[in-house]
Gaussian input, Z-matrix of N, CA and C with variables (Angstrom, degrees):
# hf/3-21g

backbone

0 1
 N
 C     1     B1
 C     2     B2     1     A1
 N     3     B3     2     A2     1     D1
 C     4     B4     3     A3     2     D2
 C     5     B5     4     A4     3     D3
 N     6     B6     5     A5     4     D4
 C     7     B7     6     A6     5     D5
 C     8     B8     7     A7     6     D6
 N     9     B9     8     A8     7     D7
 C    10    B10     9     A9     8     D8
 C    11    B11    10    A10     9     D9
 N    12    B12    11    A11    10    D10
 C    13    B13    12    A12    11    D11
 C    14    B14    13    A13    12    D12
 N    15    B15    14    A14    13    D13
 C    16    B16    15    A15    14    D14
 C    17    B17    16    A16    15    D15
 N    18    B18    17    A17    16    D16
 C    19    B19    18    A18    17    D17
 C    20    B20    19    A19    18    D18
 N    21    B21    20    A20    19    D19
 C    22    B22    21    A21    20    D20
 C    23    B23    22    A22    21    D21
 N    24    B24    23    A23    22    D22
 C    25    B25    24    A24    23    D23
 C    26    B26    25    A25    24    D24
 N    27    B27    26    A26    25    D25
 C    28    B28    27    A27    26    D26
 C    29    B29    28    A28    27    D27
 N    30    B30    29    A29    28    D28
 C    31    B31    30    A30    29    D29
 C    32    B32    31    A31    30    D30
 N    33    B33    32    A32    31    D31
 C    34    B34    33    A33    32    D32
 C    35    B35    34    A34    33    D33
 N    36    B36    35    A35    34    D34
 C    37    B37    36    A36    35    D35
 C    38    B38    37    A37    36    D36
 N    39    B39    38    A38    37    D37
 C    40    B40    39    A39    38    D38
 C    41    B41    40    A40    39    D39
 N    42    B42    41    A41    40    D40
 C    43    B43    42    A42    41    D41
 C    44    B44    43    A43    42    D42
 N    45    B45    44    A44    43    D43
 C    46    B46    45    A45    44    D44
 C    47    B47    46    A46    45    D45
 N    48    B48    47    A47    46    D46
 C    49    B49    48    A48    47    D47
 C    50    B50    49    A49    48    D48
 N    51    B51    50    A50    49    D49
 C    52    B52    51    A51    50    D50
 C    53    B53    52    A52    51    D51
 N    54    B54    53    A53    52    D52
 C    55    B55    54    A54    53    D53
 C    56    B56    55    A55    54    D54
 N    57    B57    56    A56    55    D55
 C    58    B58    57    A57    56    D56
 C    59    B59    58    A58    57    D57
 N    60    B60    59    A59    58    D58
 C    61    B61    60    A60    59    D59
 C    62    B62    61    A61    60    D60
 N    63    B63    62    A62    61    D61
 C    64    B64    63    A63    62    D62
 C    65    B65    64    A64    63    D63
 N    66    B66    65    A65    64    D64
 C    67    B67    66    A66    65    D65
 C    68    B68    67    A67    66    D66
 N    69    B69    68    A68    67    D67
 C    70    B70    69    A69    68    D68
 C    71    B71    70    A70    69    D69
 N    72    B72    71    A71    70    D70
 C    73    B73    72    A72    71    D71
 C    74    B74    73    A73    72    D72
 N    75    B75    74    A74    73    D73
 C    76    B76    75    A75    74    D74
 C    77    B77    76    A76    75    D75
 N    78    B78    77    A77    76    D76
 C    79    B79    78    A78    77    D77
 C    80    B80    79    A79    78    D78
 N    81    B81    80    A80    79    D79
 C    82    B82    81    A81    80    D80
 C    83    B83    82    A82    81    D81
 N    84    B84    83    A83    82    D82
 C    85    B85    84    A84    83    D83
 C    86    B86    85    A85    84    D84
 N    87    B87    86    A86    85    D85
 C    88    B88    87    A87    86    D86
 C    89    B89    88    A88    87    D87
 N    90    B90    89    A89    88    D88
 C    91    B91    90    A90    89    D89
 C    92    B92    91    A91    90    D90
 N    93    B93    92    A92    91    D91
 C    94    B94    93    A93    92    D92
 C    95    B95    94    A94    93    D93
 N    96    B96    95    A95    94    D94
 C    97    B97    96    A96    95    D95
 C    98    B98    97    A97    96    D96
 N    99    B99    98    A98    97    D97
 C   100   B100    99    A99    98    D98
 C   101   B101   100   A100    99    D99
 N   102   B102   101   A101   100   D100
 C   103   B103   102   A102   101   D101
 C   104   B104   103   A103   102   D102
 N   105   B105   104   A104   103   D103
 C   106   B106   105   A105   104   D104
 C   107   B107   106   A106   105   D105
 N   108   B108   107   A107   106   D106
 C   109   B109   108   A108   107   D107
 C   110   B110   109   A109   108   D108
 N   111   B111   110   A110   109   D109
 C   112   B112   111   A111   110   D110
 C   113   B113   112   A112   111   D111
 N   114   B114   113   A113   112   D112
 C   115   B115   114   A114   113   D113
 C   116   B116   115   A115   114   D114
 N   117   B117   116   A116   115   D115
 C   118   B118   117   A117   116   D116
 C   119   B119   118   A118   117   D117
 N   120   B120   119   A119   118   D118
 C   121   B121   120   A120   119   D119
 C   122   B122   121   A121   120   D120
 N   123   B123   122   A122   121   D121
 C   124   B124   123   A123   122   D122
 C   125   B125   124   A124   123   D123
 N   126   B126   125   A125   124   D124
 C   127   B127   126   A126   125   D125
 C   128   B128   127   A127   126   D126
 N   129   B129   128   A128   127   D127
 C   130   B130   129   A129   128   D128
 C   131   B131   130   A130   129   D129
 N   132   B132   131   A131   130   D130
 C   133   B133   132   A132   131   D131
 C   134   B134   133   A133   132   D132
 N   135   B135   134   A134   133   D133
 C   136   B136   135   A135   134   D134
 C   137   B137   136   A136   135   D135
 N   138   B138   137   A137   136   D136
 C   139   B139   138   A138   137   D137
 C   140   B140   139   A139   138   D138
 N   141   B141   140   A140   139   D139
 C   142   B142   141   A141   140   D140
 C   143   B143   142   A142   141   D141
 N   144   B144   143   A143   142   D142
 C   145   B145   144   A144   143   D143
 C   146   B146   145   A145   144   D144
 N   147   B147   146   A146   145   D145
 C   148   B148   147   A147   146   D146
 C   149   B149   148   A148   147   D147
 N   150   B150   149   A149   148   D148
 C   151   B151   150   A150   149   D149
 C   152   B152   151   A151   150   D150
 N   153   B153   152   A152   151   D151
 C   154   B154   153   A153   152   D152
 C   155   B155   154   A154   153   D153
 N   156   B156   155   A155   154   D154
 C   157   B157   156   A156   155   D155
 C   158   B158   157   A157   156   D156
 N   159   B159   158   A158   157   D157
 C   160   B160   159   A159   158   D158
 C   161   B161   160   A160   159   D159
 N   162   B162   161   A161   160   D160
 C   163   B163   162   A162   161   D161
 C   164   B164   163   A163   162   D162
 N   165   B165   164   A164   163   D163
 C   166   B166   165   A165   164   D164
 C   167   B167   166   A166   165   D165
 N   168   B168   167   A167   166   D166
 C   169   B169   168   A168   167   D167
 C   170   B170   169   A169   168   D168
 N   171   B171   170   A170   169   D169
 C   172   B172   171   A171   170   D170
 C   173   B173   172   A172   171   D171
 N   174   B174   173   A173   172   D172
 C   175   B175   174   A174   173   D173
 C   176   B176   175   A175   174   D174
 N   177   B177   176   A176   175   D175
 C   178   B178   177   A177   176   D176
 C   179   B179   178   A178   177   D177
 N   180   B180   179   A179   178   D178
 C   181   B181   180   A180   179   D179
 C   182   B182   181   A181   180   D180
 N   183   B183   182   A182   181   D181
 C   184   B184   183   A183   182   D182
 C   185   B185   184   A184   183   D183
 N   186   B186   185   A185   184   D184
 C   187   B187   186   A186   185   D185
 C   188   B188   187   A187   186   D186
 N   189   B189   188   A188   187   D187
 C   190   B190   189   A189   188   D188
 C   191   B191   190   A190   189   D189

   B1=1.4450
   B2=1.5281
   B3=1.3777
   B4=1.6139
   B5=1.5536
   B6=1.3348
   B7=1.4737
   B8=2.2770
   B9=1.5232
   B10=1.8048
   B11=1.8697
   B12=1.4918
   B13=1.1703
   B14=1.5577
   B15=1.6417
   B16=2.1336
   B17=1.4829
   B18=1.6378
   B19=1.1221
   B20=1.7422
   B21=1.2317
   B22=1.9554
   B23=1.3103
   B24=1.3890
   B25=1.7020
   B26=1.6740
   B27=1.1423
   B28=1.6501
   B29=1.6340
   B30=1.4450
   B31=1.8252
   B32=1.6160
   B33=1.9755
   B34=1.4879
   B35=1.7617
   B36=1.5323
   B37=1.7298
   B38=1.1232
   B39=1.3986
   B40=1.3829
   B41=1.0068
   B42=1.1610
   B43=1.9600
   B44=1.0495
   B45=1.0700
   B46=1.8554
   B47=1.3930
   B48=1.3844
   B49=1.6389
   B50=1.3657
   B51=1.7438
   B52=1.1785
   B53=1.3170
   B54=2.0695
   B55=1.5575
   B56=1.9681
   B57=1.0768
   B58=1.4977
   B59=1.9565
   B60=1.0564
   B61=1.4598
   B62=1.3800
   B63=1.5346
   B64=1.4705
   B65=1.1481
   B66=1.8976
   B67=1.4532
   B68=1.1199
   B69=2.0123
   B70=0.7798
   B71=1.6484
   B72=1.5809
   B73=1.7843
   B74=2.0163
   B75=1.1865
   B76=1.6804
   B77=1.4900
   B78=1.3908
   B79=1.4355
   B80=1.5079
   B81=1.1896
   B82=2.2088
   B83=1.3919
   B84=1.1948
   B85=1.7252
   B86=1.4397
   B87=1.8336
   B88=1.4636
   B89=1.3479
   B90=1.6437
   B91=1.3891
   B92=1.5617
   B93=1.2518
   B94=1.9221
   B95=1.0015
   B96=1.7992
   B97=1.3961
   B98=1.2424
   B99=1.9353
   B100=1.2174
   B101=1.9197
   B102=1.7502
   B103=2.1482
   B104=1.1277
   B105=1.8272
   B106=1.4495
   B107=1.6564
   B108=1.5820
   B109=1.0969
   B110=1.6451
   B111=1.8058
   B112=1.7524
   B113=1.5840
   B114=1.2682
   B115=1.2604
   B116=1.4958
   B117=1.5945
   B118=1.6713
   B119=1.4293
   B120=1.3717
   B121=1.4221
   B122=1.5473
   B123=1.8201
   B124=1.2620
   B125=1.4641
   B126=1.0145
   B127=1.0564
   B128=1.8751
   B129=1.2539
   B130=1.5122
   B131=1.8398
   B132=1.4238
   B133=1.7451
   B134=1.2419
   B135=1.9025
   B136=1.4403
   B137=1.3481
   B138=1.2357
   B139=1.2415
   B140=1.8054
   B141=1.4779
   B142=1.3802
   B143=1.7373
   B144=1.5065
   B145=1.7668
   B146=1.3781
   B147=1.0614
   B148=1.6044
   B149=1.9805
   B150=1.5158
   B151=1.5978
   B152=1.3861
   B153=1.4370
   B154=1.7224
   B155=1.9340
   B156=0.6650
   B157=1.9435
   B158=1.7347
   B159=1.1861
   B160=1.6112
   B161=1.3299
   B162=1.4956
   B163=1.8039
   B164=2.0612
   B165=0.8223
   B166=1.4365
   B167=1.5674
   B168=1.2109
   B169=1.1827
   B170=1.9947
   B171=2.0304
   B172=1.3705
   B173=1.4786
   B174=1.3645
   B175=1.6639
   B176=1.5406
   B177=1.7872
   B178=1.5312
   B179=1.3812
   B180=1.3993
   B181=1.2114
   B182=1.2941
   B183=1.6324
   B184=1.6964
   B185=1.0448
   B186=1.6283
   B187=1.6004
   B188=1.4720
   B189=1.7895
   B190=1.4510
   B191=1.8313
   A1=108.92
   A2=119.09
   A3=120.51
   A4=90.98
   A5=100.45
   A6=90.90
   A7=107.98
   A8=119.18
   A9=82.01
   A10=75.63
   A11=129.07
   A12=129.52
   A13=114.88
   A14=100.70
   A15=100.23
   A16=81.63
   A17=100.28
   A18=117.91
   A19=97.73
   A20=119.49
   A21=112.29
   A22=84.54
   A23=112.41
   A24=117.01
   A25=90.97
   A26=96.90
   A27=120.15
   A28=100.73
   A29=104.81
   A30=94.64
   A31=111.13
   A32=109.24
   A33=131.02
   A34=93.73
   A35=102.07
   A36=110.46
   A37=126.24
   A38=144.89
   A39=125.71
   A40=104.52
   A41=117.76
   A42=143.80
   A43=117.76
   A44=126.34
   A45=141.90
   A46=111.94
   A47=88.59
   A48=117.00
   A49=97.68
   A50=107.20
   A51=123.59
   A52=88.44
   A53=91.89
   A54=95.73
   A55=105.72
   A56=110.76
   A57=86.43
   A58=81.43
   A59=131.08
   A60=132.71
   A61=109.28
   A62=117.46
   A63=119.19
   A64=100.29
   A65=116.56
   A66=112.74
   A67=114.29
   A68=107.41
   A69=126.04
   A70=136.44
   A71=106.37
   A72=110.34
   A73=66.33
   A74=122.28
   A75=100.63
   A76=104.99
   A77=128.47
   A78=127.28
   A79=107.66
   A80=88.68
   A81=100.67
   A82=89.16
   A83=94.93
   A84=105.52
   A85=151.18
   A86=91.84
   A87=101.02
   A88=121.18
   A89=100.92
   A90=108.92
   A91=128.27
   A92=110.14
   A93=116.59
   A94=90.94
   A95=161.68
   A96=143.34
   A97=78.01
   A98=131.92
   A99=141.56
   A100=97.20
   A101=100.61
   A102=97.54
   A103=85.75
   A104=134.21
   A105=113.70
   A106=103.19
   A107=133.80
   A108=96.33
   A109=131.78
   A110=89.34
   A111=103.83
   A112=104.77
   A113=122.43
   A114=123.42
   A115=86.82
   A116=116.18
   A117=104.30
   A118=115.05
   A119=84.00
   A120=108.48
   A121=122.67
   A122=104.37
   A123=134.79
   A124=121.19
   A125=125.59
   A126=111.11
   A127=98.06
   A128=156.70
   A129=132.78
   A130=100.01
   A131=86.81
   A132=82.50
   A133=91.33
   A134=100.25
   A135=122.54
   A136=98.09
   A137=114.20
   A138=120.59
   A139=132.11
   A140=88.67
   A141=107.02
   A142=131.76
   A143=101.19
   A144=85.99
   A145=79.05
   A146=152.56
   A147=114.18
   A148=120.16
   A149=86.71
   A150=101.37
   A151=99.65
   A152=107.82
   A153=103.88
   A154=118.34
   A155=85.48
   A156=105.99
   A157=73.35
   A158=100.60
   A159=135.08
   A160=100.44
   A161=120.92
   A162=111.02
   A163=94.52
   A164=123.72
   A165=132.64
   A166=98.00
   A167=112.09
   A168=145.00
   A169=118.91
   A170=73.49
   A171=95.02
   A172=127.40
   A173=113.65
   A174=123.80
   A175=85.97
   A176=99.82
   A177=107.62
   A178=94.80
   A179=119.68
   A180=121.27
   A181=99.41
   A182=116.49
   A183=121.20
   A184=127.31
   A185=102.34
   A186=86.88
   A187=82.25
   A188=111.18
   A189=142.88
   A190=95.64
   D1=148.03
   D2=-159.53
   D3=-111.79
   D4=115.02
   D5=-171.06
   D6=-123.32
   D7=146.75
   D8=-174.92
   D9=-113.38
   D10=150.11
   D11=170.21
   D12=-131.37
   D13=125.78
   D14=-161.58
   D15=-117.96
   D16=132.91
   D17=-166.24
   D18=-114.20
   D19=153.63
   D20=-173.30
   D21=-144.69
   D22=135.99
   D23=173.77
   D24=-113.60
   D25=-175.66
   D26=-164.49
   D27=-53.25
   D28=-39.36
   D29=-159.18
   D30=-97.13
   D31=13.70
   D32=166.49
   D33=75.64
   D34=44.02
   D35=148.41
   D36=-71.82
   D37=115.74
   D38=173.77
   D39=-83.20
   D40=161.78
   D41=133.77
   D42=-124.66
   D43=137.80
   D44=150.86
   D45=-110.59
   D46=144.18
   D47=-173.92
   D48=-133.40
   D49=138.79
   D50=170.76
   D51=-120.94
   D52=153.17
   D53=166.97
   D54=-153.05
   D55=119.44
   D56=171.48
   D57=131.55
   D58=-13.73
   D59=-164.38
   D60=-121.03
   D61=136.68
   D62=-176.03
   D63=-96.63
   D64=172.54
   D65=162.39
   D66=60.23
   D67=-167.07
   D68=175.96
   D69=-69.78
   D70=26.10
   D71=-140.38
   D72=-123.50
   D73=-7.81
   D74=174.30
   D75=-91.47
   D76=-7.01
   D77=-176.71
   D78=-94.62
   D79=-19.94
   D80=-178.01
   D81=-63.15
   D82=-53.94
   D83=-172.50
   D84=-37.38
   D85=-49.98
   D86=150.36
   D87=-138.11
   D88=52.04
   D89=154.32
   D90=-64.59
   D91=-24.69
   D92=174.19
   D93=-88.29
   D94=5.42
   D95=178.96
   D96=-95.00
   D97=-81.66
   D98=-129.16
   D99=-62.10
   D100=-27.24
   D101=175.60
   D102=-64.97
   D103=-84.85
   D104=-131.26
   D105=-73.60
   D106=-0.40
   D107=-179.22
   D108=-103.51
   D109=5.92
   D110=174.89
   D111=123.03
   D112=-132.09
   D113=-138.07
   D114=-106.70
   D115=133.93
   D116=150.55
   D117=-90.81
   D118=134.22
   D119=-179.88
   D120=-62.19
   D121=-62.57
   D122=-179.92
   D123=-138.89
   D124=168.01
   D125=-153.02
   D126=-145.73
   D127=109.42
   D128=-179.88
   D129=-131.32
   D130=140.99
   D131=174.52
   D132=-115.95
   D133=153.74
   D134=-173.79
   D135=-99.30
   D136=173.50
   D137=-178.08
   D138=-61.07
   D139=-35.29
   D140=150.57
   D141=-53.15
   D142=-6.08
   D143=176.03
   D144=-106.36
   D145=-11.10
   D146=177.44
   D147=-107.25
   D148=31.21
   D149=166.47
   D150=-94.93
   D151=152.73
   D152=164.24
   D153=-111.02
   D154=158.48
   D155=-158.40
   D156=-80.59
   D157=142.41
   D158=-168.19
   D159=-107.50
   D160=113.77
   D161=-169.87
   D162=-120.20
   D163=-152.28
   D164=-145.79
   D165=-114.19
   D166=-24.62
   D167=172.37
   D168=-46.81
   D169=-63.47
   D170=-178.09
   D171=-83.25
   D172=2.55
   D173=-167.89
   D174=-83.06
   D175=148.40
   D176=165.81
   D177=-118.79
   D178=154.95
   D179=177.29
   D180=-118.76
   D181=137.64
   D182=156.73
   D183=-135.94
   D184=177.54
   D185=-166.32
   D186=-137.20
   D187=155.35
   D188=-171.38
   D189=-82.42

Protein backbone atom coordinates (compact mmCIF):
# COMPACT_ATOMS: atom_id res chain seq x y z
CA UNK A 1 0.00 0.00 0.00
CA UNK A 2 1.49 3.52 -1.09
CA UNK A 3 1.16 5.39 1.75
CA UNK A 4 2.85 9.48 2.31
CA UNK A 5 2.88 9.99 6.42
CA UNK A 6 3.79 13.88 7.91
CA UNK A 7 4.71 13.56 11.20
CA UNK A 8 4.78 17.23 13.55
CA UNK A 9 6.49 16.97 16.94
CA UNK A 10 5.87 19.46 19.69
CA UNK A 11 8.24 22.29 18.43
CA UNK A 12 6.12 22.03 14.63
CA UNK A 13 9.12 19.77 13.04
CA UNK A 14 7.96 17.99 10.15
CA UNK A 15 8.79 14.64 8.74
CA UNK A 16 7.35 12.66 5.97
CA UNK A 17 7.54 9.18 5.41
CA UNK A 18 6.80 7.34 2.40
CA UNK A 19 6.17 3.76 2.30
CA UNK A 20 4.95 1.38 -0.31
CA UNK A 21 6.83 3.50 -3.39
CA UNK A 22 10.05 2.73 -5.29
CA UNK A 23 12.61 5.15 -6.67
CA UNK A 24 12.22 8.27 -7.60
CA UNK A 25 8.16 8.26 -7.71
CA UNK A 26 8.40 8.83 -3.53
CA UNK A 27 10.06 12.34 -4.15
CA UNK A 28 7.36 13.12 -7.00
CA UNK A 29 5.32 12.45 -4.20
CA UNK A 30 6.02 14.78 -1.66
CA UNK A 31 7.55 17.26 -3.57
CA UNK A 32 4.28 19.76 -3.12
CA UNK A 33 4.44 18.87 0.82
CA UNK A 34 8.40 19.50 1.16
CA UNK A 35 7.35 23.41 -1.16
CA UNK A 36 4.49 24.35 1.07
CA UNK A 37 6.18 23.30 4.14
CA UNK A 38 9.64 25.31 3.86
CA UNK A 39 13.10 24.38 3.97
CA UNK A 40 14.45 20.71 3.78
CA UNK A 41 16.35 20.18 6.34
CA UNK A 42 17.48 16.48 5.76
CA UNK A 43 16.86 14.36 3.60
CA UNK A 44 17.23 9.99 4.15
CA UNK A 45 16.34 7.39 1.64
CA UNK A 46 14.89 4.08 2.77
CA UNK A 47 15.61 1.20 1.23
CA UNK A 48 12.71 1.30 -0.79
CA UNK A 49 13.92 4.21 -3.04
CA UNK A 50 16.61 2.23 -4.42
CA UNK A 51 14.27 -0.74 -5.45
CA UNK A 52 12.73 -0.29 -8.82
CA UNK A 53 8.89 -0.34 -9.31
CA UNK A 54 8.09 -3.42 -11.52
CA UNK A 55 5.90 -2.12 -14.59
CA UNK A 56 4.02 -4.49 -17.14
CA UNK A 57 6.79 -4.01 -19.20
CA UNK A 58 9.03 -5.77 -16.93
CA UNK A 59 7.09 -9.15 -16.21
CA UNK A 60 8.57 -12.23 -18.04
CA UNK A 61 6.27 -14.82 -18.61
CA UNK A 62 7.15 -18.73 -18.73
CA UNK A 63 6.11 -21.64 -19.32
CA UNK A 64 6.99 -25.26 -17.53
Amino acid sequence: MKQIIVLIDPDGNTEIEVEGMAGSACKEATKALEEALGVVTKTTNKSDYYRQEVTSADRIRTQN
